[in-house]
N, C-alpha and C positions, 0 to 999 in steps of 0.2 A: 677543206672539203671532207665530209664523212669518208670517201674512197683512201684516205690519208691516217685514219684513225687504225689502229691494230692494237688488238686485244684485251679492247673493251666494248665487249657486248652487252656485259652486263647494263656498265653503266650507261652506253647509249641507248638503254630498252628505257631506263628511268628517266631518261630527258623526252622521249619519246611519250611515255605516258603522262610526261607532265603537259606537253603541248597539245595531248589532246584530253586534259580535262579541262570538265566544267568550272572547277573553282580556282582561284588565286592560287598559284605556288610558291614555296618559300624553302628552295634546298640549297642546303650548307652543304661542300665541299671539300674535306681536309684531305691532310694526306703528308708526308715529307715532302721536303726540300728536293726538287728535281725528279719529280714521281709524274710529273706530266698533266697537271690539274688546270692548265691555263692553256695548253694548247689543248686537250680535249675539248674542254669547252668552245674556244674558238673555232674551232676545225667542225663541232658540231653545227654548231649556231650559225657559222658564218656571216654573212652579212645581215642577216635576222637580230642581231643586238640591236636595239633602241639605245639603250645608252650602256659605255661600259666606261670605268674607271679603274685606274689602279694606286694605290698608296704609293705615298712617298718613303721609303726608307730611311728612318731617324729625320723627318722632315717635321717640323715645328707645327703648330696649328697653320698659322697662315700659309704655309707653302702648302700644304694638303685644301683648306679652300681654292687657293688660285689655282689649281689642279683639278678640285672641282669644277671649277667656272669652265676651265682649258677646256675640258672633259663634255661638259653638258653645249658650249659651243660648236665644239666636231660632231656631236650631234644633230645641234639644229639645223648644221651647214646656211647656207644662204648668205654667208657672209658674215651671221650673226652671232656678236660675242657679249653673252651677258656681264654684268657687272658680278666681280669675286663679292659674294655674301659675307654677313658678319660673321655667321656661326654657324654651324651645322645646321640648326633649327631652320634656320633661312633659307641653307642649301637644300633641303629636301620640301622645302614651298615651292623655290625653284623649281627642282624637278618633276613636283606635281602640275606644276601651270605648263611645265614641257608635256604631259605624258597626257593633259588635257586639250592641248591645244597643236600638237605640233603637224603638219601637213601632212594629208595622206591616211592618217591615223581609221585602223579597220577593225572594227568592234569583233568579226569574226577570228578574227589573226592575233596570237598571244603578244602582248609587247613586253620583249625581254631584257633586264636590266641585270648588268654584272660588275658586282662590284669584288675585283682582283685584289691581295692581300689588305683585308679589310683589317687586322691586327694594325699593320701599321699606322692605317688612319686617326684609330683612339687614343691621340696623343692625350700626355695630362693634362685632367682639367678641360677638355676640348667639348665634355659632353655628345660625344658623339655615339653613341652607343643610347641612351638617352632617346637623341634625335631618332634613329635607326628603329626603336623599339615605337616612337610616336606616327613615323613613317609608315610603320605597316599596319600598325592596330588600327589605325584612324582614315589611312589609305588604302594603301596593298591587300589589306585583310578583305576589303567590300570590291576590290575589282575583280571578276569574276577573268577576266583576260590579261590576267598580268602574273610574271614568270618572274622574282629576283634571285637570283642567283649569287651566294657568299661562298667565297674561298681563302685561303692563307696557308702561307707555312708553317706559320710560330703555333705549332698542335696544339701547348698547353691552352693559348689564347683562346684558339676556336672552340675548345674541347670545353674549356670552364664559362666562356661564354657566350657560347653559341647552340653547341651541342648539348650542352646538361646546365642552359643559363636557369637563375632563378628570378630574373627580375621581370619584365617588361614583355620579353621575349619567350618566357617559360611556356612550353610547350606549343609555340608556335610554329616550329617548322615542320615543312610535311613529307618533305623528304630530305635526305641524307647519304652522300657517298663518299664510305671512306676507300679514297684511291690507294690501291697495293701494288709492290711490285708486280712484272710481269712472269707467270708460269716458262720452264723450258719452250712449251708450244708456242705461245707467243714473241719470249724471245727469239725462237728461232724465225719465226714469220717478220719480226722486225728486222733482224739482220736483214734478210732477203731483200726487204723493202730500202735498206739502206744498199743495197748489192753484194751484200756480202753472202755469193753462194756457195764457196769450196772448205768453207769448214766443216769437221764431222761432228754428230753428235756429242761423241766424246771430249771433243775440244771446244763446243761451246758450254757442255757441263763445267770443264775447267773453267772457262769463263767467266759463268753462272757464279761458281763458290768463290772469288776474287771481287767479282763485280756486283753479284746478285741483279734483279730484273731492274734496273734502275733505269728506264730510258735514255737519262742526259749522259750515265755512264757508258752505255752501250754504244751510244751516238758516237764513241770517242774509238770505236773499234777500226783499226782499218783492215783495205783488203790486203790480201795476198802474203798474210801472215799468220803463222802460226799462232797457238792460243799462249803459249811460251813469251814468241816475241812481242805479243800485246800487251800483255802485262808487264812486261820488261819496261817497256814502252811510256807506255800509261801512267806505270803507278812507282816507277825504281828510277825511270831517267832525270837530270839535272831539269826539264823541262816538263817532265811529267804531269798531265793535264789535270790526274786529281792527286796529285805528292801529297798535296796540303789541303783538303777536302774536309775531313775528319773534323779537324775543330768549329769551319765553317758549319760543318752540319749542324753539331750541336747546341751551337749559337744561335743559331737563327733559328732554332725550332724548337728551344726552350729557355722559362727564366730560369736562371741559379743553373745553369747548364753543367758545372763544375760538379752535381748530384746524379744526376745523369750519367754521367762522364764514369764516374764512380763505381755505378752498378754495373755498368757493360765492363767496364775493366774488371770489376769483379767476379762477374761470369766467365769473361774470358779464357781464365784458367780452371775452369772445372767443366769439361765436359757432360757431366751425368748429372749436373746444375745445383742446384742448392733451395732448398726450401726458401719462406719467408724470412722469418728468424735467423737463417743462418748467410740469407744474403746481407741483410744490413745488421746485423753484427760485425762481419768480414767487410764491408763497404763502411762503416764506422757511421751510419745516418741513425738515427734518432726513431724510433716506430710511435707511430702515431699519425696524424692526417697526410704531414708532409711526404710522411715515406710512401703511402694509398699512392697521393698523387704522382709522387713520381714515377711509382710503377705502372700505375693505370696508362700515363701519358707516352712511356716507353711502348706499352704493350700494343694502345691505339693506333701507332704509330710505326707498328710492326720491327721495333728492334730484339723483344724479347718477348718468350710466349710461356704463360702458366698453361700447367699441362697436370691432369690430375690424374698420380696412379690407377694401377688398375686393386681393384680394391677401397680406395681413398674417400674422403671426404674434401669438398675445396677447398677448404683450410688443410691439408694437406699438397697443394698444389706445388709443383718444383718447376724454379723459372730458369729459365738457358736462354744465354743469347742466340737469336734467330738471324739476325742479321748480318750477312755472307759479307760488306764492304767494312763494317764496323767489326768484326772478327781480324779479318786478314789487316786492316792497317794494327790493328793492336798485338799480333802473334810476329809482323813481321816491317812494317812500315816504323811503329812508335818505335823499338828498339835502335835503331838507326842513324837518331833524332833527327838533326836537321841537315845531314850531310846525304849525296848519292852516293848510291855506293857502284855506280859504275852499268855501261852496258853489258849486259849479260848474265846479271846476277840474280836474277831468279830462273834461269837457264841453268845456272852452276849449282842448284839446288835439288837437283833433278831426282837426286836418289836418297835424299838427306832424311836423316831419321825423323827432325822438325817438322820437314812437307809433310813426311808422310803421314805424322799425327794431324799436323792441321788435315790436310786433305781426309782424312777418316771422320772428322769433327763435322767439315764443312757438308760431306755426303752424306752424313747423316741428318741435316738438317735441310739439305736437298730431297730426301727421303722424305722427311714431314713435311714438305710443304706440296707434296704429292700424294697426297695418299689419295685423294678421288682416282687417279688415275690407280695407281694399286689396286684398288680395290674394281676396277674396270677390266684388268687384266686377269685377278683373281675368280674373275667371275660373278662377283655376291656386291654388284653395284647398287642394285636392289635392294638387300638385306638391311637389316637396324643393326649398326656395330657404335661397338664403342671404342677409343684409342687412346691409349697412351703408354708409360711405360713401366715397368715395376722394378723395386730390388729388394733386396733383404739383406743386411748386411752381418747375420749370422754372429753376432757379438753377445748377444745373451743368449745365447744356446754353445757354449764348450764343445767342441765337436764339429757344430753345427757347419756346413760348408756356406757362404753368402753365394749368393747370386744378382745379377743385372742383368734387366731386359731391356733394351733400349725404347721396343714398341711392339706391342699385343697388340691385337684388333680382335676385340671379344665379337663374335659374333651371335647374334639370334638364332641361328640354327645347330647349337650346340658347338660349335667351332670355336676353336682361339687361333691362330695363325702369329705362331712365335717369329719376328722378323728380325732377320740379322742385315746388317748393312755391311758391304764390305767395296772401297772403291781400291781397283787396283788397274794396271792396263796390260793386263790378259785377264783368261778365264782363272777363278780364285779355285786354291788346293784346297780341301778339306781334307788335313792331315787328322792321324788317331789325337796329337793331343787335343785340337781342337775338336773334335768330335766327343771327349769327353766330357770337355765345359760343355757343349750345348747338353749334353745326357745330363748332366750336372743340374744346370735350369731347367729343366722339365721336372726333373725329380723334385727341388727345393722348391720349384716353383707351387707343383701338385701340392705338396709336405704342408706349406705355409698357408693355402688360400683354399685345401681341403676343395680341389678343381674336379669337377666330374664331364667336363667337356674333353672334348679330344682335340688335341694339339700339333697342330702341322707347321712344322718349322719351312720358315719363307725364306730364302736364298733372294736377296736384292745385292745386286753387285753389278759393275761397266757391262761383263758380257757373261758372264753366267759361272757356272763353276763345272768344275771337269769332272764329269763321270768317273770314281773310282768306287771301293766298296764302302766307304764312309757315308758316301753321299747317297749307294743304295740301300744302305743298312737303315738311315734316319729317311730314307721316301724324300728328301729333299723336294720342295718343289722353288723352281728358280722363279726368276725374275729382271731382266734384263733394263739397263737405264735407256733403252730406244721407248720401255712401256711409256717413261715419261715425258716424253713428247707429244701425246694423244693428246685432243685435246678437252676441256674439262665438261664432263656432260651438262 
């Protein structure tokens, strides 16, 4: 039931406008592994699917027909079970003489067909993809009342040939949604929905940078525990529901996943991220198509995001990993190997110089994936900005001091809004040395990029920073992580 769905509006506007046009629709679906792309759609649709299927996982040609046949029978109901076809070709004759003829059938009314991890389907040699492309061009394409619907996990799959296919398919789809995690707002509205009402902000941030918006991971939360003992729970106990998650992921959501694997770990230990050139150099891949792919396939996918300085070209882009569950198993789970290390041992961490850096790494990447709301807070929602981050690292200038910004937000109205992130759990100190680093960035900053806007340094931190003369002297303006639970205009 739509009443079931949380925090996606966007994407229910798009199913929405699909069932009320005049022409055939044909939207592809992707998204990761356990992002929630199979019950949205169900929960939207609900009993409004006309036929739905799902792949068989490493299932042969033949067990994906009889699956088909299974499939187009629960369909027709009446008791009636067609014969498993020879080949796909067949199949999709099948389902044409179904979508012609089957009882009840209302030329006003879209009849909706969803075919669920269609990746798996295209076994070798099975020509099914072929079939698929002869199915809509010949069919789907002239029904002016009919809705197919493609989804899958394996992103590369969808991504090369579905999303940016060059055969059959090229340029046929009319819509597209790539499913994302969900925002703090949302997560917080799903907890709730799950009954989880006595956690605070704060402890479902900690949450958020452990888990990130992952629905199937969230699902795993229980009540009447702290955001300490969940994660304890979850991800450190002998039974811990995603211990061993990680490789799953990248398996099933991409080929040569070992490439993959590679870059994230690579990222992992550089916070301030690393250009092209010096990600796969350090990751040891090869530049040229395969390395494009890999990263396009990570980025679509929301595990890493190219972010182009301020100043830059996008061949200057700097890629950091984004992804809050693929961070924390690799700073604290992969070290571990395959042993528990016990109840309570991310509890006994509590003040450890390691949390701390992770958790700085993780807040600031909580940070970017908020910025509408920032900039809602800020006031200049409005406004044309641009974002990202800058540094200089002062090596050819003798003398010269380097600086890093984590994230500018240039704005159109003569503004830059220097943003520092800072997670701690009290209000943060702005002691004299730190106050001189930030004098420090504004000066190198002005020095290098010859800036004639005016510069207001952003205070983003848990609950704000304490009024002392440091923080009157720089006009600080705060920023509280409650801003990021608004939710996204």
């Amino acid at each position: 039931m739509i009443q079931n769905i949380v925090g996606r509006d966007f994407e229910s506007g798009i199913f929405r406008e699909a069932l009320e046009s005049p022409k055939p629709e044909f939207i592809a679906v992707y998204g990761r592994r356990r992002i929630g792309k199979t019950f949205l759609i169900r929960e939207f649709f609900e009993s409004d699917l006309d036929f739905e299927i799902t792949g068989i996982h490493n299932g042969t040609l033949s067990d994906q027909l009889e699956n088909f046949a299974d499939a187009l029978g629960e369909s027709i109901g009446l008791g009636v079970q067609p014969k498993t076809p020879s080949s796909w070709k067949e199949a999709f004759k099948l389902l044409e003489n179904y979508l012609e003829s089957f009882p009840g059938r209302k030329k006003s009314k879209k009849r909706i067909l969803f075919f669920d991890e269609l990746p798996w389907m295209n076994t070798p040699r099975s020509k099914f993809l072929q079939a698929l492309e002869h199915f809509w061009n010949t069919y789907g394409s002239r029904n002016k009342d009919l809705v197919l619907i493609v989804c899958g996990s394996a992103a590369s799959w969808m991504i090369q040939k579905i999303i940016h296919a060059r055969g059959g398919l090229h340029n046929r789809l009319t819509r597209q949604i790539r499913l994302l995690p969900f925002n703090l707002h949302e997560t917080k509205a799903f907890l709730r929905k799950q009954g989880i009402t006595n956690l605070t902000d704060y402890q479902i941030a900690q949450l958020y940078m452990a888990f990130g918006g992952i629905p199937y991971y969230l699902s795993h939360i229980g009540k009447n525990k702290s955001a300490a003992e969940i994660i304890d729970e979850v991800l450190f106990s002998e039974n811990g529901q995603l211990r061993f998650e990680y490789d799953q992921l990248y398996r099933s959501l991409f080929n040569k996943s070992e490439f993959h694997m590679k870059v994230v770990e690579t990222l992992s230990s550089r916070k301030s991220g690393l250009t092209r050139s010096e990600l796969l150099r350090k990751a040891g891949i090869s530049t040229g198509g395969t390395a494009s792919k890999i990263l396009e396939e990570l980025e679509e996918s929301g595990f890493i995001e190219a972010s182009v300085p301020y100043g830059k070209k996008h061949y200057d882009a700097i890629y950091r990993l984004v992804d809050e569950f693929t961070l924390f198993h690799l700073q604290w789970i992969k070290p571990l190997g395959k042993r528990s290390p016990g109840k309570g041992y991310w509890m006994s961490r509590l003040n450890s110089p390691k949390r701390k850096s992770w958790e700085g790494y993780a807040f600031e990447n909580l940070c970017m994936k908020h910025i509408p709301q920032i900039k809602i807070v800020l006031g200049i929602a409005a406004v044309e900005t641009a974002e990202g981050p800058w540094r200089f690292t002062g090596d050819r200038k003798p003398g010269m001091k380097g600086a890093q910004i984590d994230l500018l937000i240039d704005r159109r109205d003569d503004v830059i809004n220097l943003c520092e992130m800072k997670f701690c759990n009290d209000k943060y100190i702005i002691t004299g040395k730190y106050a001189a680093e930030l004098r420090n960035k504004m000066e190198v900053f002005n020095q290098q990029t010859s800036n004639r806007k005016s510069i207001f340094i952003t205070m983003i931190t848990t609950f704000g920073t304490k009024e002392n003369m440091y923080s009157k002297e720089l006009n600080i303006k705060n920023l509280y992580l409650k801003a990021f639970f608004r939710k996204r205009p």
